[in-house]
C-alpha positions in Angstrom: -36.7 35.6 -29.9 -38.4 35.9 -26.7 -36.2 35.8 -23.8 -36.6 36.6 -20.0 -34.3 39.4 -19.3 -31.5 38.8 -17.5 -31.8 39.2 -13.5 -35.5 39.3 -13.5 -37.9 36.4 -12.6 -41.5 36.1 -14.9 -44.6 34.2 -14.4 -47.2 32.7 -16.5 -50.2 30.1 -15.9 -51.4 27.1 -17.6 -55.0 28.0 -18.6 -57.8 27.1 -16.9 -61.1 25.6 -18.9 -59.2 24.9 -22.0 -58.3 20.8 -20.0 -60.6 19.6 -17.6 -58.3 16.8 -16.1 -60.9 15.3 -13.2 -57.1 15.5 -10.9 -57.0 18.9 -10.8 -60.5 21.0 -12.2 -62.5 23.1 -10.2 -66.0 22.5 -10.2 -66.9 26.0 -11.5 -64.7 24.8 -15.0 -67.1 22.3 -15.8 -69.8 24.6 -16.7 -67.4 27.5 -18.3 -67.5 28.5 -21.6 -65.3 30.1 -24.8 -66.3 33.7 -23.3 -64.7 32.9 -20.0 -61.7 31.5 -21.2 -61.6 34.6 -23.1 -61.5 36.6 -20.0 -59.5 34.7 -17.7 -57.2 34.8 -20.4 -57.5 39.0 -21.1 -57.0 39.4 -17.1 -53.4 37.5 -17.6 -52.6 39.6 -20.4 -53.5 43.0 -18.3 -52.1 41.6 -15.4 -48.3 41.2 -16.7 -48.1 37.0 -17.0 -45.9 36.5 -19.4 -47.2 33.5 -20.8 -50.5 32.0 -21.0 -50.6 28.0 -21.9 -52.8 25.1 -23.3 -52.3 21.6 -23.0 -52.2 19.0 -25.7 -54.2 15.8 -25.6 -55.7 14.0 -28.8 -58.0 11.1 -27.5 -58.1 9.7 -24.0 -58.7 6.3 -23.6 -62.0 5.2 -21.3 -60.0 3.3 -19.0 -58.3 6.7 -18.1 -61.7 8.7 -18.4 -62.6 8.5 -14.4 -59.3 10.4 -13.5 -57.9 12.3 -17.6 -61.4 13.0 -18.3 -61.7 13.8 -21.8 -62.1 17.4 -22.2 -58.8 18.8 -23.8 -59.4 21.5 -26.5 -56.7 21.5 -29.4 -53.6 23.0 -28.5 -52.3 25.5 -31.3 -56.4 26.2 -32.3 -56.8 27.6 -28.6 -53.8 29.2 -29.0 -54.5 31.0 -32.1 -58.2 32.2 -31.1 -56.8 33.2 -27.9 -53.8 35.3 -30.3 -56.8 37.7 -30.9 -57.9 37.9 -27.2 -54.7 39.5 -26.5 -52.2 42.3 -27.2 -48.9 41.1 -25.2 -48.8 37.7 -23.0 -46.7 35.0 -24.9 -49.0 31.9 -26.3 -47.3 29.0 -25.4 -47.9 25.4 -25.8 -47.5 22.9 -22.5 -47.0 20.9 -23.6 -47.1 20.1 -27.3 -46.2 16.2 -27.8 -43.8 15.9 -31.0 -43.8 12.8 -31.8 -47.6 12.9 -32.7 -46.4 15.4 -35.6 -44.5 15.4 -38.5 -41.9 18.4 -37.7 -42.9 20.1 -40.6 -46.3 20.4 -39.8 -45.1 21.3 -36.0 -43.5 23.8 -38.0 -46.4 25.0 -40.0 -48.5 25.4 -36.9 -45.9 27.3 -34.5 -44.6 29.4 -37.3 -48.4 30.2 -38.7 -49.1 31.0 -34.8 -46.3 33.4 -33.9 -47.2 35.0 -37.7 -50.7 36.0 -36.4 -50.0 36.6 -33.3 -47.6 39.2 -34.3 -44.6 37.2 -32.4 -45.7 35.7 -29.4 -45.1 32.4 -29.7 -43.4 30.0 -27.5 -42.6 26.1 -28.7 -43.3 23.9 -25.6 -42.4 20.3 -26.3 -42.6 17.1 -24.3 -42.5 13.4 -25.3 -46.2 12.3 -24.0 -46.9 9.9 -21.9 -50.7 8.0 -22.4 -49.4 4.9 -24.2 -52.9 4.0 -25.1 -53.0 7.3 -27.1 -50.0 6.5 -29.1 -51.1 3.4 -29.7 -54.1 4.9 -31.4 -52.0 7.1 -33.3 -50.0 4.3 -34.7 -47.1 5.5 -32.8 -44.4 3.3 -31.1 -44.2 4.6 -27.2 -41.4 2.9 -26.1 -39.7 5.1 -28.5 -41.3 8.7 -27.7 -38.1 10.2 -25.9 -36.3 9.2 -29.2 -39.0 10.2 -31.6 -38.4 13.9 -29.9 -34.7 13.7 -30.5 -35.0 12.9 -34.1 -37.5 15.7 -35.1 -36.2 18.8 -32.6 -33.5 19.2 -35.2 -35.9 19.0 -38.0 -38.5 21.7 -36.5 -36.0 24.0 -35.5 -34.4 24.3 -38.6 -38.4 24.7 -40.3 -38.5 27.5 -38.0 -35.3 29.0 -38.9 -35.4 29.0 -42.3 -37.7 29.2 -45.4 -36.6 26.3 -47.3 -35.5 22.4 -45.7 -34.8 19.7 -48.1 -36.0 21.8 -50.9 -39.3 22.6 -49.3 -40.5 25.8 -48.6 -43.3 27.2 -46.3 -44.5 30.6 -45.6 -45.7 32.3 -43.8 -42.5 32.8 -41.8 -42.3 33.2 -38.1 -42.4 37.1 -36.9 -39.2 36.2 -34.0 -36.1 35.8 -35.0 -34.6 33.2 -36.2 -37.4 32.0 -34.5 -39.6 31.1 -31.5 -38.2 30.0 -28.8 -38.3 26.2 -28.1 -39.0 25.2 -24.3 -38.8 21.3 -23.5 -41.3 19.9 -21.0 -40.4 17.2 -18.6 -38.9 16.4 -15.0 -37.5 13.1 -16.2 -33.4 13.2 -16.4 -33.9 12.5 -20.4 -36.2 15.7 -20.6 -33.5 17.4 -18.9 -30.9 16.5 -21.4 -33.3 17.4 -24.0 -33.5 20.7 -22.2 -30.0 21.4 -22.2 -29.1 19.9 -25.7 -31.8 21.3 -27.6 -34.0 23.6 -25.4 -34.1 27.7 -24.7 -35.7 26.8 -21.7 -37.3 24.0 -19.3 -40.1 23.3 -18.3 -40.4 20.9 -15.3 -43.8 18.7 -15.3 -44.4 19.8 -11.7 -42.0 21.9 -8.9 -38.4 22.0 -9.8 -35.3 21.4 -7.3 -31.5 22.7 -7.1 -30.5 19.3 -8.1 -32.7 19.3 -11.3 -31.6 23.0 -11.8 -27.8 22.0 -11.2 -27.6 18.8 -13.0 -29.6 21.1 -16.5 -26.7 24.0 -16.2 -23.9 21.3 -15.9 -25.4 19.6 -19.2 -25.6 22.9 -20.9 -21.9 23.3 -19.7 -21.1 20.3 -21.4 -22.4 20.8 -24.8 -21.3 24.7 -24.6 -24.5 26.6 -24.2 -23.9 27.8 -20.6 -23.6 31.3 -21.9 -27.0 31.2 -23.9 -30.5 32.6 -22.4 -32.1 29.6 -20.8 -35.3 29.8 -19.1 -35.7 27.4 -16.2 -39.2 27.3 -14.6 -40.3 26.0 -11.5 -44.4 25.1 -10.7 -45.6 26.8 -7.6 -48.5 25.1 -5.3 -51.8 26.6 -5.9 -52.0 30.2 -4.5 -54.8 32.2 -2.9 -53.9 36.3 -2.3 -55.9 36.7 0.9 -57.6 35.3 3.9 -59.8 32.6 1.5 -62.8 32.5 4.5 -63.6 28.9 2.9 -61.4 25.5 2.5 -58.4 25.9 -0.2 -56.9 22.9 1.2 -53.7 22.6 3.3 -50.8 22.2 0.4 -52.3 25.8 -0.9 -50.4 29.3 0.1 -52.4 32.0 1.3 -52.2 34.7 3.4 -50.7 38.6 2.7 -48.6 39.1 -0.3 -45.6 38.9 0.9 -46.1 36.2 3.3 -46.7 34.3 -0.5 -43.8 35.6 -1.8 -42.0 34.3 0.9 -43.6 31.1 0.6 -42.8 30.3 -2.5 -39.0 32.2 -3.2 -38.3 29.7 -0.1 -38.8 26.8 -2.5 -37.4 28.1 -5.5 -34.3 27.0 -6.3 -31.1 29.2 -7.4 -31.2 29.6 -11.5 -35.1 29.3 -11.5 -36.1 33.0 -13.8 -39.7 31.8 -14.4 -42.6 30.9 -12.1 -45.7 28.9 -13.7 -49.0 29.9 -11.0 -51.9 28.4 -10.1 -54.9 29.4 -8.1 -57.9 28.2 -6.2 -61.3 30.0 -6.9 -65.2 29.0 -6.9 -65.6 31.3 -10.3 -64.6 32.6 -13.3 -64.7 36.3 -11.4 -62.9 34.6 -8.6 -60.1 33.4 -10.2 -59.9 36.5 -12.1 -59.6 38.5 -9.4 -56.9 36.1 -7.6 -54.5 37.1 -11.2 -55.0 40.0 -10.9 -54.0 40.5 -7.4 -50.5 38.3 -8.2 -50.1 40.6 -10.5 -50.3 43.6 -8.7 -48.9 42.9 -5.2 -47.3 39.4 -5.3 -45.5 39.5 -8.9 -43.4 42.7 -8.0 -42.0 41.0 -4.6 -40.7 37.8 -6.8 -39.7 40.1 -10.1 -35.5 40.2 -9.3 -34.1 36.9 -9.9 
């Protein structure tokens, strides 16, 4: 199973292109293409990110259009064709929403994913949130959170094992016993979910020491405190350099380690995984902004 090795401190993006949310695109996205989601994507690979992640959105609803857009590409499809732009960056969904999905066909998906990709899969659930979407979907919202506690169990055990109820799939996930299972969401439910079910979290924007402390005191409790856990915090968007145009005041710039600096300052104790973001006008821009985390940033923030 894919874990982050103990005393070290990994990052990883959420994709660019691949959602073009109208709260958060840059106008260069809008005009990208398959080849330079591609690219982007081969730069994190060569660039050490330990994980590269796609988003998961079925239908938005027009009222939501003007600020959701509706530009999401299918999660584990991305995932896969972006299996065979790489040789060694996890593929990791962020987050996939359960209870759209019968488990065993999460199961298929995940397990058919990390087969291909030769083990690089990582299970990122959350619950969803766009109630029009459920409703679409002929799926109760109210009961989402619960919908994710009643097939966890169900999945996981589909990953683990060949046969469940007398069903069988193949083929079988390379990990073992499986991929790892990350659970999405800030939310105090989402962070019992984490530490009841989960091999890591994954916060739905920056973490804090009390989110951090109340997940290890759960994980206490139900006497997984010893297990790997990743725990993940969001950074603010990130530009290695003097910028010479207008990132915005809530984005870190400057040297390398002035970044560093920046953001181990609002990282809380626990946290072994950084998800990045950057600002660029390009596809070459943003490019070259991974690759220079990589090589002068990353290395400041690698000992947790």
């Amino acid at each position: 199973m894919i874990e982050i090795p103990a005393g070290t401190r990994v990052y990883g993006i959420q994709l660019p292109i691949q959602s073009k949310s109208r709260t958060f695109v840059a106008e260069w996205e809008l005009s990208a293409t398959p080849d330079d989601l591609a690219r982007v994507t081969r730069t994190a690979d060569a660039a050490g990110f330990f994980y590269v992640a796609v988003c998961d959105h079925i239908a938005i609803p027009e009222s939501l259009a003007s600020t959701m857009g509706t530009y999401w590409q299918d999660c584990i499809a991305t995932l896969s064709w972006l299996a065979a732009q790489t040789e060694r960056t996890a593929l990791l969904s962020h987050a996939y929403v359960l209870p759209y999905r019968d488990p065993l066909v999460a199961a298929k998906e995940f397990s058919t994913l990390d087969y291909l990709s030769g083990g690089r899969a990582i299970v990122g659930i959350g619950a969803g949130h766009v109630e029009a979407e459920f409703n679409a979907l002929g799926i109760d919202h109210a009961r989402r959170g619960k919908l994710v506690e009643e097939k966890l169990p169900v999945l996981i055990e589909a990953l683990e094992h060949e046969f469940v109820n007398g069903l069988g799939a193949q083929p079988r996930p390379v990990q073992t016993p499986r991929p790892p299972v990350w659970i999405a969401g800030s939310s105090p439910a989402a962070i019992r979910r984490a530490a009841t079910f989960g091999d890591g979290w994954l916060p739905q924007g920056p973490s804090n020491a009390e989110m951090v402390a109340k997940l290890q005191a759960m994980r206490e409790e139900h006497g997984r405190a010893d297990r790997p856990m990743m725990i993940g915090h969001i950074t603010p968007f990130l530009y290695v350099g003097n910028p010479g145009w207008d990132v915005g005041d809530d984005t870190l710039s400057g040297t390398p380690g002035d970044i560093a600096e920046r953001i181990l300052a609002d990282t809380a104790d626990g946290v072994n995984q950084l998800q990045v973001r950057f600002k660029s006008r390009s596809c070459e821009e943003q490019c070259d902004q991974m690759a220079a985390f990589g090589a002068e940033v990353a290395p400041i923030l690698a000992t947790a």
